[in-house]
Backbone as a ProteinNet text record, in pm:
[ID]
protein_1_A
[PRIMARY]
XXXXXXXXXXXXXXXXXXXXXXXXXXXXXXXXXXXXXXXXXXXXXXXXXXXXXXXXXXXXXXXXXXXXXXXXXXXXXXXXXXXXXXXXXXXXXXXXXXXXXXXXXXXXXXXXXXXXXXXXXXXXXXXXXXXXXXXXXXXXXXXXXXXXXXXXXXXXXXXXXXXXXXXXXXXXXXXXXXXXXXXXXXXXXXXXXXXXXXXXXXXXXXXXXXXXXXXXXXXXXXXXXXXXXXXXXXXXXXXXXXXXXXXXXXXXXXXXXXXXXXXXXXXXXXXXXX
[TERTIARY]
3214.1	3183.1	3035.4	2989.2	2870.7	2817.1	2747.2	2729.1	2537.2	2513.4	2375.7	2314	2216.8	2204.3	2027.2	2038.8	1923.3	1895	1783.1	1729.3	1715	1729.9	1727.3	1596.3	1489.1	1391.2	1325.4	1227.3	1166.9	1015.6	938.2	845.8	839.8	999.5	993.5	1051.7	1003.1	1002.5	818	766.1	671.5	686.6	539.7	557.2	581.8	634.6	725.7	573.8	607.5	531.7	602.8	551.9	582.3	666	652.3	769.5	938.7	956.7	1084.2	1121.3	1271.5	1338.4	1439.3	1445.7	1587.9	1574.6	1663.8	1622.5	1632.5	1662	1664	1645.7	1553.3	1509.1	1534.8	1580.8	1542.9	1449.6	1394.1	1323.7	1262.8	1263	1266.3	1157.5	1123.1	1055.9	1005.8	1125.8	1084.1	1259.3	1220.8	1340.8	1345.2	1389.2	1350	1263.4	1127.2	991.4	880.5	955.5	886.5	849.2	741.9	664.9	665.3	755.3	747.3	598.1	613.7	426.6	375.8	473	489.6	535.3	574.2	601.8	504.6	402.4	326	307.4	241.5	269.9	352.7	499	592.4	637.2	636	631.7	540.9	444.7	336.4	369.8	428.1	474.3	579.9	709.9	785.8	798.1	693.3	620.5	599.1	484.5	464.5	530.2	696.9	772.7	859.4	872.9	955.7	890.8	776.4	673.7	674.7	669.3	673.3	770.1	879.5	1012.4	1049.6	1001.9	1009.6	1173.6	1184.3	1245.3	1328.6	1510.3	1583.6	1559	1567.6	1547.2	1563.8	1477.9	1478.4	1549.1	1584.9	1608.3	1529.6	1483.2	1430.6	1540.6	1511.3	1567.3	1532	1625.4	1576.6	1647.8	1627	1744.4	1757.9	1863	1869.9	1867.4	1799.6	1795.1	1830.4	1906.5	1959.6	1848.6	1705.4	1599.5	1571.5	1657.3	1702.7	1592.5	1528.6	1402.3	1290.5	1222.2	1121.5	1176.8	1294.8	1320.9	1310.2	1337.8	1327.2	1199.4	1115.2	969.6	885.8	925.3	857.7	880.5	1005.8	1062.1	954.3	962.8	906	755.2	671.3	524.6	494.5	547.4	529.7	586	632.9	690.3	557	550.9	433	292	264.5	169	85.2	214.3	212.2	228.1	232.8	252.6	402.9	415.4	506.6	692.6	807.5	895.8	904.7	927.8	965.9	1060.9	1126.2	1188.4	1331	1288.3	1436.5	1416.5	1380.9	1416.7	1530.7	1642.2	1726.5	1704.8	1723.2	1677.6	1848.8	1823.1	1952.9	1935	2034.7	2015	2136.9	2024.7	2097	2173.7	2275	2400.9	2428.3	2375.2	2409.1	2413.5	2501.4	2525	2394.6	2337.4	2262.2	2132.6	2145.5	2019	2041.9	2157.5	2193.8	2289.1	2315.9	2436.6	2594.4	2659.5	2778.4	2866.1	2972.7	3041.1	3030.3	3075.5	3030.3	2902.6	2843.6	2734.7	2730.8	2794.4	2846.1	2745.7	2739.4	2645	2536.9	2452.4	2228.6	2271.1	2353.5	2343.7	2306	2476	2449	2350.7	2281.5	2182	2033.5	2062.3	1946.1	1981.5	2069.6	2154.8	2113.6	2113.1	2111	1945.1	1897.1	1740.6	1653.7	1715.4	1638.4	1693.5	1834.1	1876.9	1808.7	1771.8	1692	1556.9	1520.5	1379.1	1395.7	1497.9	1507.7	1550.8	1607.3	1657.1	1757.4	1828.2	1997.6	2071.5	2149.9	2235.6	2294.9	2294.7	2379.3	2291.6	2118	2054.3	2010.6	2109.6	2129.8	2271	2223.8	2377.3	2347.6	2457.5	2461.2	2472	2447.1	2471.4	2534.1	2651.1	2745.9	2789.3	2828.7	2993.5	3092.7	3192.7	3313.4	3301.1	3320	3301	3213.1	3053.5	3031.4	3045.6	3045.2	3121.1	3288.1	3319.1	3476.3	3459.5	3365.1	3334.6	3189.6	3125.9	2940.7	2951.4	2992.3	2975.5	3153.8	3188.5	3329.4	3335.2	3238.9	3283.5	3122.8	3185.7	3097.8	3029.1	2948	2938	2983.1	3062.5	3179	3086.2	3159.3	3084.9	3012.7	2979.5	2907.7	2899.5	2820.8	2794.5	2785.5	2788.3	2800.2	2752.6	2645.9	2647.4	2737.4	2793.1	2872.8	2888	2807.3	2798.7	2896.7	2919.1	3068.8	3029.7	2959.3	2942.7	3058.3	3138.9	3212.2	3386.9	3358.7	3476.8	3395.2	3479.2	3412.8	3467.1	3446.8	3445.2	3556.6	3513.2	3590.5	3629.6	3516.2	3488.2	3481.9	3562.3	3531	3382.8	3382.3	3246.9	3142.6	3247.6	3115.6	3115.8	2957	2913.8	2830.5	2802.4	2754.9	2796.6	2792.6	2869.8	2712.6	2720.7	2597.1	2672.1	2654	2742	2690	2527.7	2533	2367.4	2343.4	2218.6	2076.1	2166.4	2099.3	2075.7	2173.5	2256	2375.8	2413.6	2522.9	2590.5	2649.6	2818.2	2771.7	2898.3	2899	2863.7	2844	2746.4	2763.7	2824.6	2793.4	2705.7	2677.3	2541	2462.1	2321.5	2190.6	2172	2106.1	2089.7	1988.9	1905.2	1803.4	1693.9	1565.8	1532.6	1364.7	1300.6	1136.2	1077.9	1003	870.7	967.4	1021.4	1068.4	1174.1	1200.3	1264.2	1426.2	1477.6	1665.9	1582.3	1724	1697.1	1835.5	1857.4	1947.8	2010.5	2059.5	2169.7	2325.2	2272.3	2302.8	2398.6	2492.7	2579.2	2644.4	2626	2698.1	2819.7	2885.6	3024.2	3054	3044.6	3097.9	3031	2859	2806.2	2649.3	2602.5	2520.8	2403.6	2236.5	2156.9	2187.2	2169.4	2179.5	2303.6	2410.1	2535.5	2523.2	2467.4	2435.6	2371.3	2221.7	2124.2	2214.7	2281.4	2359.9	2425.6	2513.5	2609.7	2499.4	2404.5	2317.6	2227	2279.5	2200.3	2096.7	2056.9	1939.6	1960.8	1890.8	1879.7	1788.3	1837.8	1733.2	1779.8	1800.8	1800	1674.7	1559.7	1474.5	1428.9	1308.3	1269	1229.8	1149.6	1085.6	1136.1	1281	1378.4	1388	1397.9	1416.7	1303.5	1199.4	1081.5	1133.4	1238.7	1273.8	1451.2	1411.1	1535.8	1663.8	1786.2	1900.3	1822.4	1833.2	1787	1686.1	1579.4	1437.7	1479.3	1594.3	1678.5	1726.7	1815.6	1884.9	1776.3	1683.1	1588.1	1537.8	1484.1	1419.2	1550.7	1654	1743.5	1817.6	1771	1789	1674.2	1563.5	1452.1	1374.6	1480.3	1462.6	1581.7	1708.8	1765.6	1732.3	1638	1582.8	1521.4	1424.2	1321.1	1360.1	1488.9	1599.5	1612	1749.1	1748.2	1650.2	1506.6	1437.2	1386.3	1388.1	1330.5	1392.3	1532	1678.7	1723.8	1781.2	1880.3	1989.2	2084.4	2203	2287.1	2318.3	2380	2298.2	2194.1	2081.4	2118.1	2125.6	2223	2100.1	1974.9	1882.1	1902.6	1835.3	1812.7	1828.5	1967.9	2005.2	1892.9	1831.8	1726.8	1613.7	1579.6	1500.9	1496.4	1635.5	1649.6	1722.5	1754.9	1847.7	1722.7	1781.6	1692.5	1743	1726.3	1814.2	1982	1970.3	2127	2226.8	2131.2	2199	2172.5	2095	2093.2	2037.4	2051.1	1941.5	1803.2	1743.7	1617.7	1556.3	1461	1426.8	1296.6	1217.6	1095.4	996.8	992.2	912.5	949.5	1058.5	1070.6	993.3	1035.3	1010.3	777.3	758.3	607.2	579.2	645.4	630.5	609.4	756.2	742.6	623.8	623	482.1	336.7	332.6	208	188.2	340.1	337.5	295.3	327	344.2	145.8	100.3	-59.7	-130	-120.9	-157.1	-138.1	-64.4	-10.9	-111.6	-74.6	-183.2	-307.4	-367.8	-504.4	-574.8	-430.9	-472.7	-469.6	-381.4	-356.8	-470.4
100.1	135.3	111.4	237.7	189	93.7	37.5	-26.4	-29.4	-38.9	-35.5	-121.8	-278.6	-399.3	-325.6	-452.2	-471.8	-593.2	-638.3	-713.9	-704.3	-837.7	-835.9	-924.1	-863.4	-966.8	-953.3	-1084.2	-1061.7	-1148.3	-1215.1	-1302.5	-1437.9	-1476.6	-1609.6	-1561.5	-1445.9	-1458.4	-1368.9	-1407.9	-1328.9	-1162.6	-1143.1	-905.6	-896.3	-835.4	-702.6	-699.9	-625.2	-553.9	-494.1	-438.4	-383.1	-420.7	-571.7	-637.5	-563.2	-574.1	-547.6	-441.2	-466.6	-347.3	-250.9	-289.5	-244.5	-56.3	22.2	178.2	160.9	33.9	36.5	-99.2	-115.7	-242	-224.6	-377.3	-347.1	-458	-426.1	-524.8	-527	-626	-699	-628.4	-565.1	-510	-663.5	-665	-732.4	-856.3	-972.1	-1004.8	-1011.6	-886.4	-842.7	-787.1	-906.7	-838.3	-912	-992.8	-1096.8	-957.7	-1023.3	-890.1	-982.4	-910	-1007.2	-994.6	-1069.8	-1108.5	-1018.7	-992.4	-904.7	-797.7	-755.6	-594.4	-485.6	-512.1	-391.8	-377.2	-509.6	-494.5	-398.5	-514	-453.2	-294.2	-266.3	-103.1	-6.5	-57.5	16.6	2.1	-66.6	-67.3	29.6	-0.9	84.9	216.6	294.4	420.8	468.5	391.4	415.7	467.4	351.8	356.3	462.7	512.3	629.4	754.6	786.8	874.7	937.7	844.1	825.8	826.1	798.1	798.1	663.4	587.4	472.6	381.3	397.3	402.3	514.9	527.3	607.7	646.7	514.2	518.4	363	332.9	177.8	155.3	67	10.7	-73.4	-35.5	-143.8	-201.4	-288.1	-350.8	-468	-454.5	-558	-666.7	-786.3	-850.5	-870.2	-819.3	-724.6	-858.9	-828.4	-926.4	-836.6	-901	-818.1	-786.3	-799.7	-724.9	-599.5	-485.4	-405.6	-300.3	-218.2	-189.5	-241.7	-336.4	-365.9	-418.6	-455.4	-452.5	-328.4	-203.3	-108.3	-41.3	-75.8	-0.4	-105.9	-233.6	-281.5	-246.8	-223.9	-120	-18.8	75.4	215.7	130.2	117.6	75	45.1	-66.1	-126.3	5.2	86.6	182.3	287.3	337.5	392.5	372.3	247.6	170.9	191.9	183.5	223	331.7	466.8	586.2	663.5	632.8	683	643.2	662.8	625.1	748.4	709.8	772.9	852.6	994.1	1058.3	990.3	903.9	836.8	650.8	640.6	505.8	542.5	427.6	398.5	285.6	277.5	222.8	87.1	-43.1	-110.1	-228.5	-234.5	-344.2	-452.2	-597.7	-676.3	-797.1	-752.4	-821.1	-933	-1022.8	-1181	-1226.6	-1370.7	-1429.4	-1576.1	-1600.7	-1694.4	-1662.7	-1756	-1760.1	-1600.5	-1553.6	-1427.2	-1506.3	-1442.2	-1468.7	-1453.6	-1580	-1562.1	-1435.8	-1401.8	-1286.8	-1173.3	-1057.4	-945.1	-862.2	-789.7	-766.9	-627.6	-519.6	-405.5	-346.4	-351.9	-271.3	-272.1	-375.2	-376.4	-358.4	-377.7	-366.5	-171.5	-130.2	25.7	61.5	7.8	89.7	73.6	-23.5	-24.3	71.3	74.6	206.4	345.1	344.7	527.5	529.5	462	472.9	486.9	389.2	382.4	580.4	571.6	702.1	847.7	819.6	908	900.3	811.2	785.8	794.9	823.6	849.2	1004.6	1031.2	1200.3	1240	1151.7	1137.4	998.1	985.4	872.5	810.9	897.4	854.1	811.4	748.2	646.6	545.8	529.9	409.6	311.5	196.7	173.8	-17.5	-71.8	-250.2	-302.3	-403.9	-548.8	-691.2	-732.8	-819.4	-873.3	-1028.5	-1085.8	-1023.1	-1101.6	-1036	-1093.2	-1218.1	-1270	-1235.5	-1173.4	-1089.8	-964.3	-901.6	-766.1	-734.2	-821.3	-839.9	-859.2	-987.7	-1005.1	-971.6	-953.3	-954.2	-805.4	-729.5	-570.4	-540.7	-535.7	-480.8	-340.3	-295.6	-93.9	-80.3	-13.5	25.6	202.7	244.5	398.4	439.3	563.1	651.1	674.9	648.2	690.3	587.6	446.4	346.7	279	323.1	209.5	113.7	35.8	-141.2	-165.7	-311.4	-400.8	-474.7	-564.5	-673.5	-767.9	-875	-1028	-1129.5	-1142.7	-1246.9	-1311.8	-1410.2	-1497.8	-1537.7	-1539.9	-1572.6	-1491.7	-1387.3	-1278.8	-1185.4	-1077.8	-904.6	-908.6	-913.2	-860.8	-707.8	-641.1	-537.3	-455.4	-455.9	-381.5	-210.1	-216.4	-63	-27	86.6	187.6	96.8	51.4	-57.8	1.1	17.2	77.4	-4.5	-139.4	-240.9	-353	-447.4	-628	-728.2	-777.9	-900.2	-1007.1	-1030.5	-1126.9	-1248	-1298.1	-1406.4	-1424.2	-1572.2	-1562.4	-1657.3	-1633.9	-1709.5	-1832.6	-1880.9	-2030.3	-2032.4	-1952.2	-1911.3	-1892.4	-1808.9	-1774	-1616.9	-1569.4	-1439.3	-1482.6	-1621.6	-1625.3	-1493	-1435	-1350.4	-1272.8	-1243.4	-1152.4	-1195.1	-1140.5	-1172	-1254.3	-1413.9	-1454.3	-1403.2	-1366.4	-1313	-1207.6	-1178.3	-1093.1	-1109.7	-1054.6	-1050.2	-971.2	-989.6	-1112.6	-1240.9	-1191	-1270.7	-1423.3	-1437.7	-1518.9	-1553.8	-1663.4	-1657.8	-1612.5	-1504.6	-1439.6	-1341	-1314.4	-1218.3	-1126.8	-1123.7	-975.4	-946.5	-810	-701.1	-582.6	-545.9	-459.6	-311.3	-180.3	-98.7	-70.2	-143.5	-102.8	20.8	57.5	212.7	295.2	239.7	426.7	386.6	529.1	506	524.1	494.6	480.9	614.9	726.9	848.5	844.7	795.8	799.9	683.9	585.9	480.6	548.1	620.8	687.7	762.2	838.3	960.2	888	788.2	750	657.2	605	578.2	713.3	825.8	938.2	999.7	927.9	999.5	1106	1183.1	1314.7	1301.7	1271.7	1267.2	1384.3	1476.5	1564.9	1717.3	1637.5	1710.3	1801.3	1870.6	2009.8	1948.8	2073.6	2056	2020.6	2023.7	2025.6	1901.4	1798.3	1652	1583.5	1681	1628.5	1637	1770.3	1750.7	1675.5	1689.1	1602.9	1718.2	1661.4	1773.9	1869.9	1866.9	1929.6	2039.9	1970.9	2072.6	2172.5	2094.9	2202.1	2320.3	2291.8	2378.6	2487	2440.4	2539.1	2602.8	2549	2663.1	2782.6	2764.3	2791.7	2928.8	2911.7	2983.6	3083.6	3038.2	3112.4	3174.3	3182.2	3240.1	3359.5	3361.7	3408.4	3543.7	3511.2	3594.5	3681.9	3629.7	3733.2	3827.8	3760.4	3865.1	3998.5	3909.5	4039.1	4148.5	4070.6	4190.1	4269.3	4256.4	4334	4443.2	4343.9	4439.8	4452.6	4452.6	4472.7	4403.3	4428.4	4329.4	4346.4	4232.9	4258.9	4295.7	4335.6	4405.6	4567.3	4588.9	4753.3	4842.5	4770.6	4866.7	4888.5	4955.4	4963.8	5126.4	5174.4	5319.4	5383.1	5280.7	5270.5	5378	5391.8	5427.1	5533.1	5568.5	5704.8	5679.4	5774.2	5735.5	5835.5	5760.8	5824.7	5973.5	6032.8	6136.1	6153.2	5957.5	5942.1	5911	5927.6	5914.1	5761.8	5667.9	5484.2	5449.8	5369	5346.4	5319.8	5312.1	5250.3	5107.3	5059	4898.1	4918.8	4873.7	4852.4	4908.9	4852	4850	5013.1	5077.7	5217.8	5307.9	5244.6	5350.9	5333.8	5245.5	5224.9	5297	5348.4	5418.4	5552.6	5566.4	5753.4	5786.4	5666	5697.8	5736	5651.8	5637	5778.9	5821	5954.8	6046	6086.8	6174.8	6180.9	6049.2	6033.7	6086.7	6088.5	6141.4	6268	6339	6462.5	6513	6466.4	6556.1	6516.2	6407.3	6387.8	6512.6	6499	6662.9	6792.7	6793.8	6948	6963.1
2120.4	1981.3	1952.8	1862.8	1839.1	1729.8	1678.6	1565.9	1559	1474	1404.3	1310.7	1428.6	1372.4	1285.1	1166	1141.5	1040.7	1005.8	951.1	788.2	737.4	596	532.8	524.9	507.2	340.9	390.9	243.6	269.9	171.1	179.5	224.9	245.2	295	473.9	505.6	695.3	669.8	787.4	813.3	784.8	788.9	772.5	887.4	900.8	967.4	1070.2	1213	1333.7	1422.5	1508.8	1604.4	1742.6	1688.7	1782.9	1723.6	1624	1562.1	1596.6	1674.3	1804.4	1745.3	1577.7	1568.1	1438.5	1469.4	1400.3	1246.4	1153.2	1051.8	1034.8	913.8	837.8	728.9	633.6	485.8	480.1	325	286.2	146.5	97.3	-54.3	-130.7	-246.1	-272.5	-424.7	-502.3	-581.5	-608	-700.6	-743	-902.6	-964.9	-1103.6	-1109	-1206.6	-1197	-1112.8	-1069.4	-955.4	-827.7	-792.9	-723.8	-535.2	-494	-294.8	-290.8	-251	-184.6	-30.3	39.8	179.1	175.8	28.5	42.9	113.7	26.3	111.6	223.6	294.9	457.2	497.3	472.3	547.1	525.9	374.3	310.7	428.2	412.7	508.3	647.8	665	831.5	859.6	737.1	741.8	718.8	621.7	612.3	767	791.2	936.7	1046.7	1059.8	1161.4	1124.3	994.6	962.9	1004	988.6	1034.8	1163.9	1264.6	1352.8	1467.3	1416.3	1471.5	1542.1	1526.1	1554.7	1475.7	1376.2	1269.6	1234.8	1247.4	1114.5	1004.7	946.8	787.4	744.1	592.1	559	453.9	371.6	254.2	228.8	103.9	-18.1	-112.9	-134.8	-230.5	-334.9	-436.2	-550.4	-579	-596.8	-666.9	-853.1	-882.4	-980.6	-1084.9	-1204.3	-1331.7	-1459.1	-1575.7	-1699.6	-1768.8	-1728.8	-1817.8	-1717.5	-1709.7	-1593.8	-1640.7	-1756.1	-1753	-1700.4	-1746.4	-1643.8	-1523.9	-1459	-1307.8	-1225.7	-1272.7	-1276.9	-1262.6	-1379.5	-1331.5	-1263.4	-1182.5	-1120.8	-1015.6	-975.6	-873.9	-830.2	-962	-890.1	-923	-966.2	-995.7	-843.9	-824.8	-652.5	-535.7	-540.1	-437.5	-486.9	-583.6	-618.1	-569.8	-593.2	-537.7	-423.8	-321.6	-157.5	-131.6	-199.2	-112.1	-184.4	-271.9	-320.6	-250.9	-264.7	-231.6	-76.9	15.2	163.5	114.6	184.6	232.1	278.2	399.4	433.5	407.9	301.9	261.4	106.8	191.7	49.3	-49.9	-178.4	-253.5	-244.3	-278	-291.5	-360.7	-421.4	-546.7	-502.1	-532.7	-482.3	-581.5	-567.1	-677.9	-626.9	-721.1	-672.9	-780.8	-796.2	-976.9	-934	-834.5	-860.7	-954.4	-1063.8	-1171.4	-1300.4	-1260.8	-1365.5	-1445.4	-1587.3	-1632.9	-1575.6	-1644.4	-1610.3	-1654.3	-1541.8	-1613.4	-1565.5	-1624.8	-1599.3	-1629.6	-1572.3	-1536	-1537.2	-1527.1	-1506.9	-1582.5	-1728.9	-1801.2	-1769.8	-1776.3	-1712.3	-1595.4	-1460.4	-1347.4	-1366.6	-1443.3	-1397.4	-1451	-1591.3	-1634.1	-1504.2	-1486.8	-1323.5	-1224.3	-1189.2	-1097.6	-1109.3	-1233	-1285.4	-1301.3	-1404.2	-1354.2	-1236.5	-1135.4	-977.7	-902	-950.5	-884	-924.4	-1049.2	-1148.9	-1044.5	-1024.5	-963.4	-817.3	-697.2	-581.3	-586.6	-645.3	-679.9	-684.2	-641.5	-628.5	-622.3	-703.6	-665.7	-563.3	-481.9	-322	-239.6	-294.6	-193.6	-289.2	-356.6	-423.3	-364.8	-280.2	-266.2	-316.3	-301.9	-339.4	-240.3	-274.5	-197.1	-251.2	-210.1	-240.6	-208.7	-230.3	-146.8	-206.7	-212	-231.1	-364.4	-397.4	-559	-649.1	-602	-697.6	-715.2	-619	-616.9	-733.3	-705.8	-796.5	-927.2	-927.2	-1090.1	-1157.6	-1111.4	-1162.7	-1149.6	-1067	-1082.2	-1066.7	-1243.6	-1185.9	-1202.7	-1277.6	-1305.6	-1234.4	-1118.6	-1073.8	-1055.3	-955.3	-1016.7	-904.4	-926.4	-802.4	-680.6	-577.7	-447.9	-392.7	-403	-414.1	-293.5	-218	-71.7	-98.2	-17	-47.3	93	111	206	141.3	240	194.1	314.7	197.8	289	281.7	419.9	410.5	536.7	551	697.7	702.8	862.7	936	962.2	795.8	813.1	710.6	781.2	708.2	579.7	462.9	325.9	302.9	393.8	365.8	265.1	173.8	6.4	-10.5	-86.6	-109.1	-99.6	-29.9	-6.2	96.8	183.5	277.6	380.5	368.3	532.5	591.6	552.8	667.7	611	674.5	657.1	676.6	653.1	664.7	721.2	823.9	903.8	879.6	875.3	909	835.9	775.3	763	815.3	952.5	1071.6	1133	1073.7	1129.1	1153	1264.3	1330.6	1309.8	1182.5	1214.8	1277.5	1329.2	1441.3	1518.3	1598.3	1758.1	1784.1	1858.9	1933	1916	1797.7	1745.8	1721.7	1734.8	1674.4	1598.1	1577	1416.5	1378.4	1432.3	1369.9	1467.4	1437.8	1476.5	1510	1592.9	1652.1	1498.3	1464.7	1483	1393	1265.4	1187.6	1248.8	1366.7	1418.7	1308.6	1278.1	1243.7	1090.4	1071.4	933.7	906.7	770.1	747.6	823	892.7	1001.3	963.2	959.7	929.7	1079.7	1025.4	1120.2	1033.6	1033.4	1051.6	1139	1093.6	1244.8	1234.5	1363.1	1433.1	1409.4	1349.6	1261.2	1326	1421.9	1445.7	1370.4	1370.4	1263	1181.4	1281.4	1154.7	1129.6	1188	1050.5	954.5	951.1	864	756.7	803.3	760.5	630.8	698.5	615.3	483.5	539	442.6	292.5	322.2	239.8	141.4	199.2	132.6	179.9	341.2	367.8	503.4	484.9	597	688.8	819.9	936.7	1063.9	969.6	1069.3	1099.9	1025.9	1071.9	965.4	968.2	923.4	769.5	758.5	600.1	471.2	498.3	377.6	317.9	442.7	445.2	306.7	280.4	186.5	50.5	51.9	-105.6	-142.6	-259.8	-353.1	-312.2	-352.4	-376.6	-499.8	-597.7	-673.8	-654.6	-580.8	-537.4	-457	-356.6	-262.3	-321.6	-389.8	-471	-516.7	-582.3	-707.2	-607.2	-489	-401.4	-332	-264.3	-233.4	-362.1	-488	-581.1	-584.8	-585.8	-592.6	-448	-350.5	-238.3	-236.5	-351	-320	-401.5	-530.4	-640.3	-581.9	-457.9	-401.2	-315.2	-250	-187.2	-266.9	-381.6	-466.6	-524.3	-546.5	-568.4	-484.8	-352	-233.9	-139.9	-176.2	-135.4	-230.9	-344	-403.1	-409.5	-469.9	-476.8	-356.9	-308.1	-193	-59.5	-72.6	17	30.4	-82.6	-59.2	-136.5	-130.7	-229.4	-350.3	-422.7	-590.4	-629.7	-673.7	-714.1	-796.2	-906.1	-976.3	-883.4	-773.2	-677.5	-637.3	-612.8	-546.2	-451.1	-327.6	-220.2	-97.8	20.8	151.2	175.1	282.1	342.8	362.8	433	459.5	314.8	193.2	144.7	36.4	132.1	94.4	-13.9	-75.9	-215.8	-116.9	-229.6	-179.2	-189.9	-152.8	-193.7	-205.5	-307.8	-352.9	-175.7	-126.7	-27.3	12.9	71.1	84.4	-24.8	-180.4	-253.2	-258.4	-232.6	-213.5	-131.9	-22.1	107.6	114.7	-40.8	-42.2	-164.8	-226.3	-334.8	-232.8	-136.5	-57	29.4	54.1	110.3	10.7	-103.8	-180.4	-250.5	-212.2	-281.3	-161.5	-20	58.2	81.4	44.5	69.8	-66.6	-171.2	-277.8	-235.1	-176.3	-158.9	-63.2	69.4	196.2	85.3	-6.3	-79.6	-102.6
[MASK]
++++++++++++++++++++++++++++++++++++++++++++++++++++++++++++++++++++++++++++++++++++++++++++++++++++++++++++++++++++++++++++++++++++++++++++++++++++++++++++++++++++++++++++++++++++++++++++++++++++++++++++++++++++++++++++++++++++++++++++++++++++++++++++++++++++++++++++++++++

């Protein structure tokens, strides 16, 4: 089986380099409006390694506070900052009740949700991060379709919409796996079971399968995809069956703009020889 490790860092492990072996990283962008001190580095490294192919795709992430506007534009301000938000980085918000209010949380969490998704282009590279106790109670209505990390050292969590587990945060539970990772030495790890980076990639919302498309949003997709289909119709006709509007050939066919330019161009030459 395959599975797809990576690292969960922030300002308290060293930035990120070129030692680090693994096709996906995340890493801490802010906690609220608290600004990581190693984002950019590591942002810029990870730009880099995405570029490059070095790298799948990354996650950023926040740890989420109920003043969910400015958590929010400290978010994008700092992603801005550096180069704007990547192509294949997912955005992920990190749901934890330490230093938040007690309770449910559901409302400023989603209103952070829908803003960041507003600001990635789609909702589906927006995903969480949770144990099981806040996941249950701190985010109980959550938004449909919702990836989840989910951290449970020493047993899998097993949460709706989980496509990776956080096994361990580097004082051994999972021996068998990694506690941690080059350059950053024991630190947060991370497992996709059974999904390799580009199916990890995918299920977070991002497209690594290449070609120019990968640059725009669903949306941008769409509008071009519409406005490629406009230029169709006007060149062919509906269907590509030409424009009756035109006239018809010998055999009979409509015509399409470009034919009927053809018999104009004939007909100006012919009076030019007359």
């Amino acid at each position: 089986m395959v599975d797809t490790l990576f690292a969960d860092v922030s300002e308290y492990q060293v930035p990120v380099d070129d030692s680090y072996p693994y096709q996906v990283l995340s890493i801490r962008v802010s906690d609220g409006t608290y600004r990581d001190h190693n984002f950019a580095r590591n942002y810029a490294w990870m730009r880099a390694a995405l570029d490059s192919e070095r790298m799948t795709f990354g996650i950023v992430y926040t740890y989420v506070r109920p003043n969910w506007l400015a958590n929010a534009n400290t978010v994008r301000a700092m992603i801005d900052a550096e180069g704007g938000l990547h192509r294949r980085v997912a955005l992920m918000l990190d749901v934890e009740s330490g230093g938040n209010p007690p309770g449910d949380g559901s409302a400023w969490i989603n209103q952070l949700y829908w803003n960041l998704a507003d600001y990635a282009g789609s909702p589906r590279r927006i995903i969480g991060y949770a144990n099981a106790y806040d996941f249950w109670n701190m985010w109980r209505v959550r938004p449909p379709g919702l990836r989840v990390i989910a951290a449970g050292y020493g047993s899998n969590p097993n949460l709706p919409g989980q496509v990776a587990h956080q096994y361990t945060d580097g004082s051994g539970y999972s021996p068998n796996l990694p506690q941690g990772s080059p350059p950053f030495g024991r630190c947060d790890m991370n497992s996709a079971d059974g999904l390799t980076p580009r199916q990890f990639a995918a299920a977070c919302g991002i497209t690594v399968n290449g070609g120019p498309l990968m640059a725009l949003t669903d949306e941008e997709q769409a509008e071009l995809l519409t406005k490629v289909r406009e230029i169709w119709d006007q060149l062919r006709g509906p269907n590509g069956a030409g424009w009756p509007q035109l006239g018809q050939n010998s055999q009979g066919q409509n015509l399409t703009p470009v034919d009927a330019i053809a018999a104009i161009k004939d007909d100006v030459e012919g009076m030019l020889a007359g």
